[in-house]
N, C-alpha and C positions, 0 to 999 in steps of 0.2 A: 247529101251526107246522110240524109235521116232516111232516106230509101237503101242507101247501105246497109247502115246498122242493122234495119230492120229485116233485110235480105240477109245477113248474118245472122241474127237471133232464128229467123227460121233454119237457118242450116244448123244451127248448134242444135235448136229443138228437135228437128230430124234424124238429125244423126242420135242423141242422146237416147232417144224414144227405141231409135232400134237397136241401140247396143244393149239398153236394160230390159227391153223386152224377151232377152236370152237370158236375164239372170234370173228369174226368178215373180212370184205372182206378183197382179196390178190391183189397182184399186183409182176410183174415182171419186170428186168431190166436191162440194160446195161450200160456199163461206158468203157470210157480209160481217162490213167492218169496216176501219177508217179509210179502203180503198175502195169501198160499195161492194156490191154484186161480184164474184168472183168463180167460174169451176178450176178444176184441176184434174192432173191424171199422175198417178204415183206410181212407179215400179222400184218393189224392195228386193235390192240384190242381195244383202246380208244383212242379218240380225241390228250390226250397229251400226247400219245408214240405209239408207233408202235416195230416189232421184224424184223431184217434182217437176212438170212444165203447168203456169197457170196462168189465165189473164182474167183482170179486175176491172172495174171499168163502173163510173158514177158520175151525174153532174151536179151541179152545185151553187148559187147563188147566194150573194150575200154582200151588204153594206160595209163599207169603212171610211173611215175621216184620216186623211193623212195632210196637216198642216195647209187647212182651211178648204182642202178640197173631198168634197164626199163622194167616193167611189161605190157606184153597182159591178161587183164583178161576177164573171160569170164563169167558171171553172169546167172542163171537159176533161175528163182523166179517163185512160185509156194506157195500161200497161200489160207487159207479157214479163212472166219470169222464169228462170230456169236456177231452181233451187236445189241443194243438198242438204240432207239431214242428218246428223251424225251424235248418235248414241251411246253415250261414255258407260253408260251402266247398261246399255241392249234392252232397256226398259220402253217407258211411255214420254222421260224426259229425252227431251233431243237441243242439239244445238243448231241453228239455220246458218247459213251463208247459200250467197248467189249473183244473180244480176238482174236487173229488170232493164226493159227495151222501153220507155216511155214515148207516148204520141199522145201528151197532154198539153192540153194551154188553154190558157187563162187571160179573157177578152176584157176590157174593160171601161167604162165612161163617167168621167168625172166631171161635175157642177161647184164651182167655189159658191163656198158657203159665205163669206165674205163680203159685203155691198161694196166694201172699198176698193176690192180687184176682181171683179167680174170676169167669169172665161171658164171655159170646158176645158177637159183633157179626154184624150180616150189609147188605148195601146193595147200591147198583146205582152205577157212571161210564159215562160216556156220553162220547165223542167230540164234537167239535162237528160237527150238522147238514151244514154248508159248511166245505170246507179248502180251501186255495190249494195248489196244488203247483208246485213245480219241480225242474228235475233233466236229467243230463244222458244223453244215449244211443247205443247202435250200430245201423245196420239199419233196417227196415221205411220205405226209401228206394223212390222213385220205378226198377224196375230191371228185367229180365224177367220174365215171366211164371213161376211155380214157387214150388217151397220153399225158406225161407229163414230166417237165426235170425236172434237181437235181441236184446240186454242196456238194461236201464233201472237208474239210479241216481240217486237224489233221496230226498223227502222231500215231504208233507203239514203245514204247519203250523198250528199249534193246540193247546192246551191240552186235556185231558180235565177233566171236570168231574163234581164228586162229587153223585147226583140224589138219591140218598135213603140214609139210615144210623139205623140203628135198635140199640141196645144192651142185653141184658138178665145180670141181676147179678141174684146172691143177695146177702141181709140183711149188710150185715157190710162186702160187695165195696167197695173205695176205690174202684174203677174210675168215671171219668167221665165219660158221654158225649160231653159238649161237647171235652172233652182228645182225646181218640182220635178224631174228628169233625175235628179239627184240625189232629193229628196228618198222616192219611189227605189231608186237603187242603195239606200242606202238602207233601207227596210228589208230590202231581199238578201242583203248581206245574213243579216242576222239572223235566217231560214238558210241551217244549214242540213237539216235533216227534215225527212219526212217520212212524220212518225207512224207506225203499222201494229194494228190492234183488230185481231179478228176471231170470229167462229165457226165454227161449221160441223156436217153431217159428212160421212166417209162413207163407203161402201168398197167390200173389200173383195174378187173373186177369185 
């Protein structure tokens, strides 16, 4: 399934790449921000929109306690987007919509902190495959030729979702699987978006 997707986002990027390459100049880019490391390539076909393809990509470490168990997780983000930007005033404000292709996830291994139920967990969450973005932005407008900055804010929505969870307990341990399995999915409920805060350098030819 995820070799699909993925094999579809390349053809939407192919095809998109070539049809606005007839409309009018490009420009390229770069950003960091709450997706990490990120380039891009822009072709503006008219004054009030422009077409972006970009991919992001950071890793990430960090501790959490979720109901006696302390989790190291460890985060791989790796996405592609194919955005629009669309200019109500043909100025520097724009408004974003699009989609992103994710091939992120998020490894994990958990130690009860607990003396009285002793036991590991460890599993993987996943992002979903396709997110819908929107959001709103400064810059990488239709403008001279040169260098130039850009600010984006929005948001990817979607849910993460728990792919595998596995828990091991010594003789004795209350601890139980199905609880903490539930527990963990019950946290992801509540990550319904993933939020998008970034900057960057343009260059326009």
């Amino acid at each position: 399934m995820k070799f699909r997707l993925s094999a579809l986002g390349a053809i939407l990027f192919i095809s998109s790449v070539a049809q606005a390459a007839d409309n009018g100049p490009y420009g390229v880019y770069g950003s960091l921000g709450t997706e990490g490391a990120g380039v891009g390539i822009q072709f503006m076909g008219r004054p009030s929109g422009n077409l972006r393809a970009e991919i992001n990509s950071f890793n990430y470490n960090k501790d959490k306690t979720v109901d006696d168990i302390n989790y190291r997780v460890d985060l791989k983000h790796i996405s592609q987007s194919l955005l629009y930007d669309y200019r109500p005033y043909q100025g520097a404000f724009r408004l974003t919509t699009g989609v992103g292709i994710n091939q992120s996830k998020l490894d994990f291994n958990g130690v009860s902190t607990n003396p009285l139920t002793p036991g590991s967990a460890r599993g993987r969450i996943e992002l979903p495959p396709v997110m819908p973005y929107f959001g709103i932005g400064l810059g990488l407008g239709k403008s001279n030729s040169g260098i130039g900055f850009y600010a984006d804010l929005g948001a990817y929505v979607g849910s993460p979702k728990l792919k595998s969870f596995s828990l091991t307990k010594p003789t004795g341990s209350t601890l139980d699987e199905d609880t903490e399995r539930r527990n963990l999915e019950d946290e992801l409920k509540s990550l319904k978006v993933y939020p998008v805060g970034k900057v960057g350098i343009s260059y326009q030819f």
